[in-house]
C-alpha positions as CSV (number, residue, x, y, z in Angstrom):
1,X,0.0,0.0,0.0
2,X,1.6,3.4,-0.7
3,X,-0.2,7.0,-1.0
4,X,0.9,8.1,-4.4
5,X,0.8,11.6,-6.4
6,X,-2.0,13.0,-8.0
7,X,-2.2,10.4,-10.8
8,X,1.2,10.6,-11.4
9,X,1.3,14.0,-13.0
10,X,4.1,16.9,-13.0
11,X,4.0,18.5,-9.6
12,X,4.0,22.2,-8.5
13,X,4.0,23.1,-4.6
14,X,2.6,26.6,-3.9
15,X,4.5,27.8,-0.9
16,X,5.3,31.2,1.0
17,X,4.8,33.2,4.0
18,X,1.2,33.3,5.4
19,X,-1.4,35.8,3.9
20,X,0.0,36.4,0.6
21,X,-2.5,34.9,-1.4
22,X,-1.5,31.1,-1.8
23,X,-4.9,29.4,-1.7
24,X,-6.3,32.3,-3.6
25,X,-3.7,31.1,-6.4
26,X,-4.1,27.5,-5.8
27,X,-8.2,28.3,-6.5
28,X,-7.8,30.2,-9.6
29,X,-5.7,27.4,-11.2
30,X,-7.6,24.4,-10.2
31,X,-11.0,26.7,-11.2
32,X,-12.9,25.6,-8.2
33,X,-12.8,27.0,-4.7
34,X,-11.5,24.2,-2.7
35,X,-8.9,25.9,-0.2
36,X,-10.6,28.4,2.3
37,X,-9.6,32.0,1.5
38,X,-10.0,34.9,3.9
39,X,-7.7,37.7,6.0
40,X,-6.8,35.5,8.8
41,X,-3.0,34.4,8.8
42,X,-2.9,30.7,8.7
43,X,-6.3,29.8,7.4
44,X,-4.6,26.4,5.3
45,X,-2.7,24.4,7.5
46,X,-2.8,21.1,5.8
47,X,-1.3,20.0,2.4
48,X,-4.4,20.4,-0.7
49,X,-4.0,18.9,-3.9
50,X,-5.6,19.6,-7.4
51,X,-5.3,19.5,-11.0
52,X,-4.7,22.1,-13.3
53,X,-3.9,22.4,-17.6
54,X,-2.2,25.0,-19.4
55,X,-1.7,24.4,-23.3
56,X,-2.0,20.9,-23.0
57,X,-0.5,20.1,-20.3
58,X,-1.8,18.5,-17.5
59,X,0.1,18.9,-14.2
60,X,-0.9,18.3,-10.3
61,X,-0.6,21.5,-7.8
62,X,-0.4,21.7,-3.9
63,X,-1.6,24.2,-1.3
64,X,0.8,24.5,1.9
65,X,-0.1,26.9,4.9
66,X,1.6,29.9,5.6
67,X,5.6,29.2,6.5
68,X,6.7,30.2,9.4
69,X,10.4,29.0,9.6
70,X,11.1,29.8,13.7
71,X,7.6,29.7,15.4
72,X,7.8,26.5,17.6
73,X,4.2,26.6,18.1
74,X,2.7,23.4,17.5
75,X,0.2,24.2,14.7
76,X,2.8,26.4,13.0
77,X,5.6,24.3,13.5
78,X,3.3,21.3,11.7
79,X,2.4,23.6,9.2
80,X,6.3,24.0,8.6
81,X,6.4,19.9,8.3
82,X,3.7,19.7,5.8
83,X,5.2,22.3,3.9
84,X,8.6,20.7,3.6
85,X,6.6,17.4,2.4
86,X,5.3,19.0,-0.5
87,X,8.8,20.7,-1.2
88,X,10.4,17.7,-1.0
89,X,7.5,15.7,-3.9
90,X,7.1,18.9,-5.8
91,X,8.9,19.1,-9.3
92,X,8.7,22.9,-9.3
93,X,8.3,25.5,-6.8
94,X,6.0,28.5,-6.5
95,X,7.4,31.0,-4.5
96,X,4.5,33.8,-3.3
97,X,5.6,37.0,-1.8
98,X,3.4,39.9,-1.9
99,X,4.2,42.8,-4.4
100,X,2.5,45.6,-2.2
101,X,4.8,45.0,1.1
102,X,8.2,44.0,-1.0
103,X,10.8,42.0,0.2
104,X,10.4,40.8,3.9
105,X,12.8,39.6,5.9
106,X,10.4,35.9,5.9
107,X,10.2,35.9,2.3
108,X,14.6,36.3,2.3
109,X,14.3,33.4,4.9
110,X,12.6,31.4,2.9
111,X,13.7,32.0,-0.7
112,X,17.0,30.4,0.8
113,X,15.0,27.4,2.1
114,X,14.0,26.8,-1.3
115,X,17.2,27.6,-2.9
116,X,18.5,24.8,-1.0
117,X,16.9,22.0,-2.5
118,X,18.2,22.3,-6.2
119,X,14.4,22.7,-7.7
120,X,13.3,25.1,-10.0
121,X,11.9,28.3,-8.2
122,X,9.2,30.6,-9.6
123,X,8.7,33.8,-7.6
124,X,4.7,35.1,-8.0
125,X,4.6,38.7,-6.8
126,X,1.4,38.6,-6.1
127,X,-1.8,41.2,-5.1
128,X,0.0,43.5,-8.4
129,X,-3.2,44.7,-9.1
130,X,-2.2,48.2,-10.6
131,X,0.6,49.1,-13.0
132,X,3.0,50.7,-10.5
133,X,2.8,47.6,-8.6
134,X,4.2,45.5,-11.2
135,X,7.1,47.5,-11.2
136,X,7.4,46.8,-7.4
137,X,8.3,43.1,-8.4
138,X,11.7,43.9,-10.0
139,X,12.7,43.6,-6.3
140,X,12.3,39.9,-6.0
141,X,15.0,39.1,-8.3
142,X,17.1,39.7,-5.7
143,X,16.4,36.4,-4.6
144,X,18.5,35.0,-7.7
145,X,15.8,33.4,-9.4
146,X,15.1,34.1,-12.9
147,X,11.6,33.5,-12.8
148,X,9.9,36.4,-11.6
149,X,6.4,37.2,-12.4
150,X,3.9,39.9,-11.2
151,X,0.4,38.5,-11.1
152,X,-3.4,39.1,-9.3
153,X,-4.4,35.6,-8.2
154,X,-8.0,37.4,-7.5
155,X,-8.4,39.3,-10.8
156,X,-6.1,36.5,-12.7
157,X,-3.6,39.2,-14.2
158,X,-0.1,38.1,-15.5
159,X,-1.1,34.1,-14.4
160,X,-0.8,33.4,-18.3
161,X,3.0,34.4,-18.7
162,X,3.5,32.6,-15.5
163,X,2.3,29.5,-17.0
164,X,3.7,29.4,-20.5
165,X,7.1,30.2,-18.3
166,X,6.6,26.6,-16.2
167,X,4.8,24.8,-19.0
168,X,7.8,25.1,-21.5
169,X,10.9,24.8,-19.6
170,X,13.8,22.2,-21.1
171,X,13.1,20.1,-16.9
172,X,9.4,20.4,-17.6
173,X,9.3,18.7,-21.0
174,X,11.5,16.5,-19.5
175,X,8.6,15.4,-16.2
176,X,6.3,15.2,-19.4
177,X,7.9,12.4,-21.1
178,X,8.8,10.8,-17.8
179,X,5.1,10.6,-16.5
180,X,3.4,7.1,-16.5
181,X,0.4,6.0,-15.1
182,X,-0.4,2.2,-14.3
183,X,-3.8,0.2,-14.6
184,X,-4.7,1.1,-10.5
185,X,-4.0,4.5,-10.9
186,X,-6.1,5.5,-14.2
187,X,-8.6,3.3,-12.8
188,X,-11.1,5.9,-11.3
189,X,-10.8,6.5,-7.5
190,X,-13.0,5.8,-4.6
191,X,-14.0,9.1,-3.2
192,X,-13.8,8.4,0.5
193,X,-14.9,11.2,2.7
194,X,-13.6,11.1,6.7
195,X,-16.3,13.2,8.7
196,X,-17.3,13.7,12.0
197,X,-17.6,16.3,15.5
198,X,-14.5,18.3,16.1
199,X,-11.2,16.5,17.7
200,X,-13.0,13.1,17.4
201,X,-10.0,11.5,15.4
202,X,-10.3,12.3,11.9
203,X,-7.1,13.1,11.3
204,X,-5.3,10.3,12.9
205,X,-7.5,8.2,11.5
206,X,-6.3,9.6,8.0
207,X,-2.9,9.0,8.9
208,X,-3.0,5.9,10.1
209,X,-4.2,4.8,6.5
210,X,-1.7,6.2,5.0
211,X,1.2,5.7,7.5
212,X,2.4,9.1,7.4
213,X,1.8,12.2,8.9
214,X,-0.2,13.2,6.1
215,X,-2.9,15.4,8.0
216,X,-1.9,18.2,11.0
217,X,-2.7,16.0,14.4
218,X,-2.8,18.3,17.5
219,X,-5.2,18.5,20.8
220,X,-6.7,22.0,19.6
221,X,-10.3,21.1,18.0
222,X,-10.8,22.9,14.9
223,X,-7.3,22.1,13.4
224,X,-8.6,21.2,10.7
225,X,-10.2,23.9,8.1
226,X,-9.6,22.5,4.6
227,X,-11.1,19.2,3.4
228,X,-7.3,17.5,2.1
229,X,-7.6,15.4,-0.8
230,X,-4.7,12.7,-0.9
231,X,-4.8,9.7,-3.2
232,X,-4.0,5.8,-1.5
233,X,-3.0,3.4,-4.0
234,X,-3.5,-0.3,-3.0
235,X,-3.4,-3.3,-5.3
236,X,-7.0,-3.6,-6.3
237,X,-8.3,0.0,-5.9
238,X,-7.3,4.1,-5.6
239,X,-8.8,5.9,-2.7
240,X,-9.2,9.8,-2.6
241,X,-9.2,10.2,1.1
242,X,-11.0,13.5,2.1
243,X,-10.5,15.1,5.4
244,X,-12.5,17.4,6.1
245,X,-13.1,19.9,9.0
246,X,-14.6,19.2,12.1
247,X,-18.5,20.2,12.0
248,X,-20.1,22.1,14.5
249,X,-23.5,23.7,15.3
250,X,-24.5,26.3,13.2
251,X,-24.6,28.5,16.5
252,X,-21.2,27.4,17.4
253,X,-19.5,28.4,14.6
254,X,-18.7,32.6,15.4
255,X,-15.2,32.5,13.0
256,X,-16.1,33.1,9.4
257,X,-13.2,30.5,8.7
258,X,-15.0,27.9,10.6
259,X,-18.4,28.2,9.0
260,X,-16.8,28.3,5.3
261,X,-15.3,24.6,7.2
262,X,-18.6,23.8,7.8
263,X,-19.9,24.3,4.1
264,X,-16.9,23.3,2.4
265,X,-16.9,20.3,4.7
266,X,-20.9,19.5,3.5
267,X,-19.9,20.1,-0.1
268,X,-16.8,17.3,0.0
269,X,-20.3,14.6,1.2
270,X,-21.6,15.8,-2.0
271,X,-18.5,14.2,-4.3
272,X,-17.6,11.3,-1.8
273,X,-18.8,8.0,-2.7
274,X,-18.4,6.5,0.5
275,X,-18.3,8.5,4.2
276,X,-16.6,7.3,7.4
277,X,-18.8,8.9,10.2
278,X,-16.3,9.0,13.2
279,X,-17.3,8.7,16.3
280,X,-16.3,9.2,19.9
281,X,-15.9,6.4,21.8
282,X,-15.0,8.3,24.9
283,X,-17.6,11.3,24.6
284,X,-20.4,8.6,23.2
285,X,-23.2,9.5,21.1
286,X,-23.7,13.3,20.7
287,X,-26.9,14.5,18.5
288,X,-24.4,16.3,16.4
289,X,-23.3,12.5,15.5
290,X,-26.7,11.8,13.9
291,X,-26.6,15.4,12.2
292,X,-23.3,14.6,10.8
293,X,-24.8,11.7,9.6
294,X,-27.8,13.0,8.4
295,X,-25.8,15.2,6.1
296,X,-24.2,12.1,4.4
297,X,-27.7,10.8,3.8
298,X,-28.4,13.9,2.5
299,X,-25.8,13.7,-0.4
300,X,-26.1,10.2,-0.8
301,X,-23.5,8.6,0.3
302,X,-23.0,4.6,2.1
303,X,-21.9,4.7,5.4
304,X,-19.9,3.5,7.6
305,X,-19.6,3.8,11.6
306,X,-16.5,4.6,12.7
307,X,-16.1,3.9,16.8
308,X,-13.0,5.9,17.8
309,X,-10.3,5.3,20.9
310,X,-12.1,2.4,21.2
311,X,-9.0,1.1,22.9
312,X,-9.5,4.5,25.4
313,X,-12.6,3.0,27.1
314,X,-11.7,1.4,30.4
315,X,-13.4,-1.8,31.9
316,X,-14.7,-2.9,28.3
317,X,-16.7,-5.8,28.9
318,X,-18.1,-8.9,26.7
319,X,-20.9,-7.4,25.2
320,X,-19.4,-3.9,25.2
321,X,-19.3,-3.0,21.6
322,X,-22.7,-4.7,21.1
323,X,-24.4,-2.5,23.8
324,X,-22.8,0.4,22.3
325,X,-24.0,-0.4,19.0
326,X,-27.5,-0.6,20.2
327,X,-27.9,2.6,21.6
328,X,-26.0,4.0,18.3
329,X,-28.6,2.3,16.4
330,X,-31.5,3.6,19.1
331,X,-30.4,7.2,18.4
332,X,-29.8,6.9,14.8
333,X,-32.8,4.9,13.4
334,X,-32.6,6.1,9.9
335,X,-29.1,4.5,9.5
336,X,-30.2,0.9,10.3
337,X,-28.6,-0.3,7.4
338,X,-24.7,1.3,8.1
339,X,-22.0,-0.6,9.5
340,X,-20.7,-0.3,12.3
341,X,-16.7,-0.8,13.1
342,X,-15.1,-0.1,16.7
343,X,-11.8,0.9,16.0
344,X,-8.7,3.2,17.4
345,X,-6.5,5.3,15.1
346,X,-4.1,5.1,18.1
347,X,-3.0,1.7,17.7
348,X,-4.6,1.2,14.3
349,X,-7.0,-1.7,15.4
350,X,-9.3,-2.4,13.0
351,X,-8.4,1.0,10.6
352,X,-7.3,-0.8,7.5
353,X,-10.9,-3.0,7.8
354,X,-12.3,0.4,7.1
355,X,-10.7,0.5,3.5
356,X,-11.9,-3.1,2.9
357,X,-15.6,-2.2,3.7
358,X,-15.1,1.1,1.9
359,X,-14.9,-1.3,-1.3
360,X,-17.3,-3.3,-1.1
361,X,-20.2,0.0,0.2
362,X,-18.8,1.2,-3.1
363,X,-19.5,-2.0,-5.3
364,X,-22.6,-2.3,-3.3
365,X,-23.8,1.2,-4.5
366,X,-22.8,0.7,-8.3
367,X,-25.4,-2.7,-8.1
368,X,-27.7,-2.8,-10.9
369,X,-30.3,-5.7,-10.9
370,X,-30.8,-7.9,-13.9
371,X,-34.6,-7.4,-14.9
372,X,-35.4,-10.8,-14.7
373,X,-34.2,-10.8,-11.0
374,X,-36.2,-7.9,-10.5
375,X,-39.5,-9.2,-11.6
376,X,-38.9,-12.4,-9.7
377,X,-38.4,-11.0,-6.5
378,X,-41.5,-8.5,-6.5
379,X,-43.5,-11.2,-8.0
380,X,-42.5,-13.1,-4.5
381,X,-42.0,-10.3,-2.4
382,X,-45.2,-8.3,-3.2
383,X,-47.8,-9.9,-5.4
384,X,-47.8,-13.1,-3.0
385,X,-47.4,-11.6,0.3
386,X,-51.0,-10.9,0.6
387,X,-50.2,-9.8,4.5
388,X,-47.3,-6.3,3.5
389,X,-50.4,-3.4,2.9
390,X,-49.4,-1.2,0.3
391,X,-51.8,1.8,1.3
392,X,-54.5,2.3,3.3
393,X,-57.9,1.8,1.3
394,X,-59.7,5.3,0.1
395,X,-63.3,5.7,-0.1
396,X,-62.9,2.1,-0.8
397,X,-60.2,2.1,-3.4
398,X,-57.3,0.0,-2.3
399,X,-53.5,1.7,-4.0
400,X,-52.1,-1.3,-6.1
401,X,-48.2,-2.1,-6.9
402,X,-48.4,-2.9,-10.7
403,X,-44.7,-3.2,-10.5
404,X,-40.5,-2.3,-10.1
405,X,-38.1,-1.3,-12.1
406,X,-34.4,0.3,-11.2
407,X,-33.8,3.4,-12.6
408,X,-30.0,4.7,-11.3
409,X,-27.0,3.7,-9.4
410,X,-24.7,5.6,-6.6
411,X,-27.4,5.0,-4.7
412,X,-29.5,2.4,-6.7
413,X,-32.6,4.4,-7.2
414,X,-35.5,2.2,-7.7
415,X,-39.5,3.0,-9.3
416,X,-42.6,1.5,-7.5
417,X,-45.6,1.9,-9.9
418,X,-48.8,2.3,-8.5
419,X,-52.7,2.7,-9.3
420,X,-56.1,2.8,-8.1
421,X,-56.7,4.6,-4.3
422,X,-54.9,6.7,-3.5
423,X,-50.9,7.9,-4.3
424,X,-49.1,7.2,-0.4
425,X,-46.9,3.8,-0.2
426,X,-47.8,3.0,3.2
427,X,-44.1,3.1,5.7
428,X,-44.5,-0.7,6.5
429,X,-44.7,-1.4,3.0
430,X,-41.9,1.0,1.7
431,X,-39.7,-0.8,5.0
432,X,-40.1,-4.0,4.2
433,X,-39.5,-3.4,0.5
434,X,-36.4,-1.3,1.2
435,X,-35.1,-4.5,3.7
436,X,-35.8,-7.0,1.8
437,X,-33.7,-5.4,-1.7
438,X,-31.1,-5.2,0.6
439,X,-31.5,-8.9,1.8
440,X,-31.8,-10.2,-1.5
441,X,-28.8,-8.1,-3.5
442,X,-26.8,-6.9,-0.5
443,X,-26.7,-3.4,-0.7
444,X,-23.9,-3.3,1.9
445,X,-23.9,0.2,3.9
446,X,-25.6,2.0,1.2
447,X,-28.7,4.2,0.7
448,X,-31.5,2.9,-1.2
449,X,-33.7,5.2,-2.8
450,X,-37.0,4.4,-3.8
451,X,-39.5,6.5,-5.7
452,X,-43.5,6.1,-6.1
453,X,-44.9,6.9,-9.3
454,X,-48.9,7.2,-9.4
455,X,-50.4,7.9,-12.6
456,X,-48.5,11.3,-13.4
457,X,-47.7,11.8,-10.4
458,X,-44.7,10.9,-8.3
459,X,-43.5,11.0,-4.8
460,X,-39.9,10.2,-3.8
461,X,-39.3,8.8,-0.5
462,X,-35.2,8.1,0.6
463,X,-33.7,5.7,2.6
């Protein structure tokens, strides 16, 4: 098992000091707005990756947090450590300094850092939003690099020169022709999404799948802001692991930063494929667990459970973790059908299970039944079981299931036809349907969806 590069592509590592625009730049390259971008120093902290192309060439990109060489603060100083891991995988090196406050003494400090490792340096004077700020970045080439570019990462100004610049060096058309990608790796990945309450484990649980420090770990909730995208490469599948920020109530959430977490954190559900809920062991069940939850319903995603510092609880009994899961289940009804998995990203019991189940959620939700299987199950499962009520009778008229029929994958989606009465698939009906699909197909820890179509009408009802 090894975590590998964005598919394998060129890389460029988008470093400086913090609050000069770095995430801002990383955005306007990848064209989405996945880094969090605002005033506060030190708003990335972990490493981000992307994709970006510039005449035909495709090459990967990484944020970094803002460098602080000497702080020996802990968040800072990890900051630091993440940054020197993408320096260290990087190809090329984006230096930003800002073109409004010059040369600082932290941008000297750190153009030698980079200097250092050998690597080709570009220096993006950024926030050169007016003409006599361009000349402002003749400065920088003080430095000794001879890539020096002035550029507005917001308004997107001089970006162009700066990529034709990377895109057509003699060591870049060399990282071209030296880039390969295997079966695995062009295989697409499984989008697996790490959620859950504020200092619950998320992190740690991210790093213990990938056996590095991939993710900043410290005792300060809230370390995490960005949701991290790092690809695992194992021999039958890719992962994208997302980490995302810690979610908290809406009324808990003052720091602008942390509500953009919240909403950026809600939008990485909405491209996962599969979502690791973590949990608590040692707090137990919050209601902000079954919101959490509720929110990977929302986008669709299977499920699984993830019972943290499991190893933490003292006096564990037999019978522990099945007590446990019972009141998980009491309090979470609606996710009857997730699985649950105690584990401990401390000592890594049961963590790697977690990329097993991942799998198979993920085969589960691509399941699309044959039509013959179809119409041999709801001939057994609905015309003959005279004693599963579709619908209450209406004015006499009793509702009718004519028949099924799948319509979609990731979740399967299914179609119940009905006529006469009136349109309303009873909930014992629409329960026992929805449990018995899964008994017959397993639909492992995924979402089943099933809609009610009545005449012209239609009624969608998830699960």
């Amino acid at each position: 098992m090894k975590r590998i590069k964005q598919t394998g592509l060129p890389l460029v590592a988008i470093v400086g000091r913090p609050n000069v625009g770095k995430s801002t730049l990383f955005n306007r390259l990848i064209g989405e707005r996945r880094s969090i971008v605002g005033d506060e120093p030190g708003i990335t902290r972990d490493r981000i990756y992307g994709e970006s192309e510039w005449n035909d060439h495709r090459f990967a990109l990484v944020d970094t947090g803002g460098i602080v060489p000497d702080d020996e603060a802990v968040i800072p100083a990890n900051i630091l450590k993440q940054a020197s891991f993408a320096i260290d995988e990087a190809h090329t090196l984006v230096l930003v300094v800002d073109a409004r406050k010059g040369v600082t003494p932290l941008d000297q400090e750190l153009a030698r850092l980079l200097r250092e490792t050998g690597k080709r340096v570009i220096i993006a004077a950024n926030k050169a939003d007016a003409v006599n700020w361009e000349s402002d970045a003749s400065e920088f080439h003080a430095f000794g690099f001879a890539d020096v570019f002035a550029i507005s990462a917001e308004h997107g100004n001089g970006i162009g020169d700066m990529l034709d610049s990377l895109v057509s060096s003699a060591s870049w058309q060399l990282a071209d022709s030296g880039t390969q990608t295997d079966a695995s790796s062009q295989l697409a990945p499984l989008n697996l999404a790490i959620v859950g309450r504020p200092n619950v484990g998320k992190s740690s649980l991210l790093n213990r799948l990938l056996g590095e420090e991939r993710a900043i770990v410290s005792p300060v909730p809230g370390t995490t802001r960005d949701s991290v995208d790092t690809l695992l490469q194992t021999p039958e599948q890719t992962f994208r692991l997302i980490d995302t920020a810690g979610i908290r109530r809406k009324g808990k959430t003052t720091a602008m930063t942390e509500k953009l977490s919240v909403v950026m954190a809600r939008r990485s559900l909405e491209r996962a494929d599969v979502a690791i809920v973590v949990i608590d062991a040692e707090q137990g069940i919050a209601a902000l667990d079954a919101a959490i939850a509720g929110y990977a319903v929302e986008a669709g995603c299977s499920i699984i459970l993830a019972i943290n510092k499991w190893d933490a609880l003292e006096n564990k009994e037999t019978g522990t973790a099945s007590a446990f899961e019972r009141r998980l289940r009491d309090q979470m009804k609606f996710l009857s059908w997730a699985l649950v998995v105690t584990t401990s990203a401390l000592s890594g019991q049961r963590v790697h299970k977690l990329l097993t189940f991942a799998k198979r959620a993920n085969k589960a939700r691509s399941l699309r039944i044959a039509t013959s299987r179809l119409n041999e199950f709801f001939e057994r499962e609905v015309r003959q079981r005279s004693g599963i009520t579709p619908a209450k009778t209406h004015k006499g008229s009793r509702l009718h299931v004519q028949y099924i029929t799948q319509i979609g994958v990731r979740p399967p989606t299914f179609v119940v036809f009905t006529s006469g009465g009136k349109a309303g698939l009873h909930f014992s009906f629409l329960r026992h349907l929805e449990n018995r699909l899964r008994e017959e197909f397993d639909f492992f820890a995924t979402p089943i969806r099933i809609i009610e179509r009545h005449k012209s009408k239609s009624r969608r009802h998830a699960k």
